[in-house]
C-alpha positions in Angstrom: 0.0 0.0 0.0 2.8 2.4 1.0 4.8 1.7 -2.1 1.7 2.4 -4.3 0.7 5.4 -2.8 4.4 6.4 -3.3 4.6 5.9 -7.0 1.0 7.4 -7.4 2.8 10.3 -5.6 5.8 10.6 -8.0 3.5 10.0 -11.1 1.4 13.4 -10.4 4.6 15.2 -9.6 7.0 13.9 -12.7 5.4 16.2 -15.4 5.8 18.7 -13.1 10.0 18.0 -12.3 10.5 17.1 -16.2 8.4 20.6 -17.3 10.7 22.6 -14.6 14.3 21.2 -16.5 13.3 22.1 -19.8 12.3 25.6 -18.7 15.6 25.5 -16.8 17.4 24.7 -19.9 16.0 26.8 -21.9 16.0 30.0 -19.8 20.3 28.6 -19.0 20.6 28.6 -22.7 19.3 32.0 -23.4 21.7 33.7 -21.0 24.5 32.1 -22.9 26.9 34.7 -24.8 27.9 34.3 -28.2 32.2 33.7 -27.8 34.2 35.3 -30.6 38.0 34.8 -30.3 40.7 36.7 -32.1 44.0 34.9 -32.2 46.9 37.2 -33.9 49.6 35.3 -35.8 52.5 36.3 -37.8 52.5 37.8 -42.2 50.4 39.5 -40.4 47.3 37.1 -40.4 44.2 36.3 -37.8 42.5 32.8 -36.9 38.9 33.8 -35.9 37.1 31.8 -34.0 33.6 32.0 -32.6 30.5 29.7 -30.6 27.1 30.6 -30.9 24.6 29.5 -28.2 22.3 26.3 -28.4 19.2 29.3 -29.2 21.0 30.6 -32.6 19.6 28.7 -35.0 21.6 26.6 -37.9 19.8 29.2 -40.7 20.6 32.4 -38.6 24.7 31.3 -37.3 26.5 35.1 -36.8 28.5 36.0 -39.8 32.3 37.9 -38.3 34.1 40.0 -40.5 37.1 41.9 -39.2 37.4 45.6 -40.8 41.2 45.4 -42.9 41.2 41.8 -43.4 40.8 39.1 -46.3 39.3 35.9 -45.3 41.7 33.3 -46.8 39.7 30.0 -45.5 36.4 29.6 -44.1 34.7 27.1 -42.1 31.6 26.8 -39.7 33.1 29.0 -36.6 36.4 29.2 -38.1 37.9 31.1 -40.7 41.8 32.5 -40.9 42.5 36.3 -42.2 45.2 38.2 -44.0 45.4 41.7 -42.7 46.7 44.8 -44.7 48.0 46.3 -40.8 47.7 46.0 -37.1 44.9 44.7 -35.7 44.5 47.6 -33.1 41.6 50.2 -33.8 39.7 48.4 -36.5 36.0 47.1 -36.0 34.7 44.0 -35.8 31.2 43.2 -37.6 28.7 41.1 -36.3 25.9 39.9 -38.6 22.9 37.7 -38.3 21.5 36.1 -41.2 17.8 36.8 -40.2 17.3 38.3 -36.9 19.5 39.6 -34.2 18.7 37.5 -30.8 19.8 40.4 -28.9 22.5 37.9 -27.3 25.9 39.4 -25.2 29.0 38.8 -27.0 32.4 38.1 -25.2 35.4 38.6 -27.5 39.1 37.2 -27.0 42.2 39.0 -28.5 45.6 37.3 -28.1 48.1 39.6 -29.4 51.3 38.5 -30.8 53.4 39.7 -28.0 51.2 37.2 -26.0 48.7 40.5 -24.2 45.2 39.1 -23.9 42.3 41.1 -23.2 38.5 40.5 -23.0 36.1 42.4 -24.1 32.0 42.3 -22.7 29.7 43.1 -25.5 26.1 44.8 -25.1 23.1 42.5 -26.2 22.1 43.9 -29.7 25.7 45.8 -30.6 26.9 44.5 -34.0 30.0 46.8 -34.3 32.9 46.3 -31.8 36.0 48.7 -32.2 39.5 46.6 -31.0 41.4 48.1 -28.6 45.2 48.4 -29.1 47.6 46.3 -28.2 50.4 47.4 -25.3 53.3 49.2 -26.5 56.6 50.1 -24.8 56.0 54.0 -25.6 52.6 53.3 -24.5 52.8 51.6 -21.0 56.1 54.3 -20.0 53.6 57.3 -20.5 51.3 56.0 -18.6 52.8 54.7 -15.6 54.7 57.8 -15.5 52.2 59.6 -15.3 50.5 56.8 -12.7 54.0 57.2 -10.7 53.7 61.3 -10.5 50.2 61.4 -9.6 50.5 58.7 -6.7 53.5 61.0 -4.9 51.5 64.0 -5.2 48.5 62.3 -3.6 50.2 60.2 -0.9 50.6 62.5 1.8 52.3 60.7 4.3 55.1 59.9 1.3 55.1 63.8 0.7 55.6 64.7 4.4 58.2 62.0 5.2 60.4 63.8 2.2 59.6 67.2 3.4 61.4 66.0 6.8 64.3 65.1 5.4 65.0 67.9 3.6 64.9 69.8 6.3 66.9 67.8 8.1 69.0 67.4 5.2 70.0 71.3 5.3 72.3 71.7 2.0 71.7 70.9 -1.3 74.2 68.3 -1.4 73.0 66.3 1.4 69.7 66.6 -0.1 70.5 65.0 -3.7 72.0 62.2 -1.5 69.0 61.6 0.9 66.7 61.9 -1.7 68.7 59.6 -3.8 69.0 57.0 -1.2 65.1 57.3 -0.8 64.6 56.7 -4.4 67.0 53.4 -4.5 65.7 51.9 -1.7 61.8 51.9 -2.3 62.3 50.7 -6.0 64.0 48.0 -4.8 61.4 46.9 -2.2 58.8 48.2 -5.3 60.0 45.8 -7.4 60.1 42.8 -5.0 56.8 43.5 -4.1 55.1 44.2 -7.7 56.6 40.7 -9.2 55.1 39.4 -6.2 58.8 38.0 -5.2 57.8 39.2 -1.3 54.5 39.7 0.4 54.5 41.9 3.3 50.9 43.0 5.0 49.2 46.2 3.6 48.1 47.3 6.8 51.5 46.9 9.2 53.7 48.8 6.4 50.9 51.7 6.4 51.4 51.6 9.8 55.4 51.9 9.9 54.8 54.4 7.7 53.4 56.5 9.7 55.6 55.6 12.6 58.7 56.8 10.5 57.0 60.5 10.0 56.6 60.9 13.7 60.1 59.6 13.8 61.6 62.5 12.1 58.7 64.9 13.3 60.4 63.9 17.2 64.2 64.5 15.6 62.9 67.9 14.4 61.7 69.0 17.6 64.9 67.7 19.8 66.8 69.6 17.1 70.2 67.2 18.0 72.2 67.6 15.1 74.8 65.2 16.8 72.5 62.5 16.4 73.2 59.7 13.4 69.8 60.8 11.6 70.9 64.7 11.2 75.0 63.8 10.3 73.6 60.8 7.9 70.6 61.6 6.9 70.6 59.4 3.7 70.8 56.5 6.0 67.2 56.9 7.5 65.6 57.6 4.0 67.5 54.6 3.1 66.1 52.0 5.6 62.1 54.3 5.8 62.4 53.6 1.9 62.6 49.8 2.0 59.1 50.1 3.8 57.7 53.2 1.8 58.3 51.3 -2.0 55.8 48.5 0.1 53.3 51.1 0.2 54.0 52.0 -3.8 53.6 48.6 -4.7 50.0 48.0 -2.9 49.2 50.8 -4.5 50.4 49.7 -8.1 48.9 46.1 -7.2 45.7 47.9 -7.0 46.7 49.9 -10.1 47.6 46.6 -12.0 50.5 45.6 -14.1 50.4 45.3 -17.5 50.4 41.2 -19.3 53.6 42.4 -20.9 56.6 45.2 -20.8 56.7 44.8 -16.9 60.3 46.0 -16.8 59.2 49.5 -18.8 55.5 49.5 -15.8 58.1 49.8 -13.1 61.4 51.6 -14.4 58.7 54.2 -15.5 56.2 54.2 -12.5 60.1 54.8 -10.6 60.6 57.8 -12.7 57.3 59.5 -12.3 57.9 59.2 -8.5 61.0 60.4 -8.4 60.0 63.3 -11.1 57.3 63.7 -8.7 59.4 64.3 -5.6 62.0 66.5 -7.4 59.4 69.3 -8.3 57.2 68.9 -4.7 61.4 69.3 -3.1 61.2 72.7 -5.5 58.4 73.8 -4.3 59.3 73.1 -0.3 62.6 74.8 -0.9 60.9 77.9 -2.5 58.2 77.7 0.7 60.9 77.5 3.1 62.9 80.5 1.4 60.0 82.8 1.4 58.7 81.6 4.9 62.6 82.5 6.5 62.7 85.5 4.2 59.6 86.9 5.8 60.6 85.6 9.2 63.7 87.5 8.8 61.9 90.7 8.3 59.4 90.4 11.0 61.4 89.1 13.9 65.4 89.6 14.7 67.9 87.1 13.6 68.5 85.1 10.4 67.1 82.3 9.3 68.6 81.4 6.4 72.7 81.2 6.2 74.4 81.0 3.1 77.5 78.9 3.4 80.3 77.7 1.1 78.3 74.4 0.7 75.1 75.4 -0.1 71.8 76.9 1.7 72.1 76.0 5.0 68.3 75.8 6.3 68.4 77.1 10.0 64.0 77.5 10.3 64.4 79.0 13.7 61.0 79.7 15.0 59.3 77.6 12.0 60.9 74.2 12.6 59.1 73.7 15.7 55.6 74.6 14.6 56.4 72.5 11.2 57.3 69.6 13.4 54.2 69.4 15.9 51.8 69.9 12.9 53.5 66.9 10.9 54.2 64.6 14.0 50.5 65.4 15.0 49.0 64.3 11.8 51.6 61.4 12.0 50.6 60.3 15.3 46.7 60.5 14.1 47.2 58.5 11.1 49.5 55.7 13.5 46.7 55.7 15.4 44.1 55.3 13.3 46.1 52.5 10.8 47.0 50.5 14.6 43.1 50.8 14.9 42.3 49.3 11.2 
């Protein structure tokens, strides 16, 4: 009795199951993209492949054409191409022999120089333009540019250098702090961007911070006796291992090209170090209207030149410069500790 009352069960509720696959199927089916992949090879010359979804039809299959290019053989999803130049900036066609099904398209480009790159297509667009290829010329502009606008936005980086040149004095001791600076967080930028050493985000941001209220503290105890104001170039050395871990989490966020990785970060270096070179300019010009107007206010000199260079002697500025930076400093230590 049970067992019959259990198959009378599953009889009543089978058309039911079967009905729900096939919807399930068919709904799957329709959310399926059509594929398109672009393979570049040498002469120069294209394999183009594509997949249509179960719901195309065999009478309505997509027809590709690529804008530039002679179609040497043709099959059923395949067909190779002779191109008269790059394949960078021209379109790709997509036609339907009766209707458009209004399906998404994914297309696949595989560049010679081995860059791939995906491209999400609107349901309904028949006309894809193809974006260019990486180039050395290319990738330097733009992580120079990447590299400039990151110093002028990290704050703490900018503040940290602004310390040492103070502390620095002359111009000669400057170029060699600065220097030492620049060496030392592209090495730690490289190790980190190539993924070569892994070092948490959140303890270097941290250190960071702790190595502004360093020199915030030398400023205001003002010992020049001490191995930070005679050697200055050996504190931005060792601060700089841990400040080129904050550039690379920033250039992991960023992202790295697929290829001229050696141009990303010799380039990204330069932008940072252009970056520093005119923010220095524009301290040094600060500083030397600041003293000027100090000197003309209040008794005493603030600015000495010697046979080495411009001493900077702030006087009554260094102090007030030093509690505002090791303040904010102290905040963001705080606050990173916190997070």
């Amino acid at each position: 009795m049970i067992v019959a009352l259990r198959k009378a069960r599953l009889c009543r509720w089978l058309p039911t199951l079967l009905l729900s696959l096939v919807c399930t199927n068919i709904w799957g089916n329709d959310n399926q993209p059509l594929f398109i992949a672009i393979i570049e090879t040498p002469a120069p010359g294209i394999n183009l492949k594509w997949q249509s979804p179960p719901t195309v039809t065999a009478n309505n299959q997509p027809q590709i054409t690529l804008e530039g290019c002679t179609t040497s053989h043709s099959a059923r999803g395949h067909q190779q191409s002779h191109c008269s130049g790059p394949l960078g900036g021209n379109s790709l066609s997509i036609h339907y022999p009766q209707q458009n099904p209004m399906l998404a398209t994914l297309v696949r480009i595989n560049w010679l120089n081995g860059e791939t790159r995906t491209l999400s297509v609107s349901p309904g667009e028949t006309e894809v333009l193809l974006p260019q290829p990486e180039t050395t010329s290319s990738i330097a502009a733009q992580y120079f540019v990447l590299g400039v606008e990151h110093i002028w936005a990290g704050l703490d980086h900018l503040l940290f250098i602004a310390c040492l040149v103070i502390i620095a004095g002359t111009l000669r001791k400057m170029l060699i702090t600065i220097t030492g600076f620049t060496l030392a967080h592209s090495i730690t930028l490289a190790l980190a961007a190539l993924q070569w050493v892994a070092v948490p985000v959140a303890a270097v941001e941290a250190i960071i911070a702790l190595s502004i209220v360093f020199l915030a503290t030398e400023l205001v105890r003002n010992n020049r006796s001490t191995l930070t104001w005679r050697y200055p170039v050996s504190v931005s050395s060792s601060f700089g291992l841990l400040h080129g871990f904050g550039f690379a989490a920033v250039l992991q966020d960023i992202g790295l090209p697929q290829t001229e990785l050696g141009t990303a970060l010799l380039f990204f270096n330069l932008g940072v170090e252009t970056g520093q070179i005119i923010f220095i300019l524009a301290v040094l010009a600060a500083l030397g209207l600041l003293t000027k107007t100090i000197r003309h206010v209040r008794s005493g000199t603030s600015q000495v030149a010697t046979a080495n260079g411009f001493h900077w002697q702030l006087g009554a500025l260094q102090l007030p410069v030093a509690y505002v930076v090791g303040s904010t400093a102290s905040f963001w230590l705080i606050e990173r500790l916190m997070a």
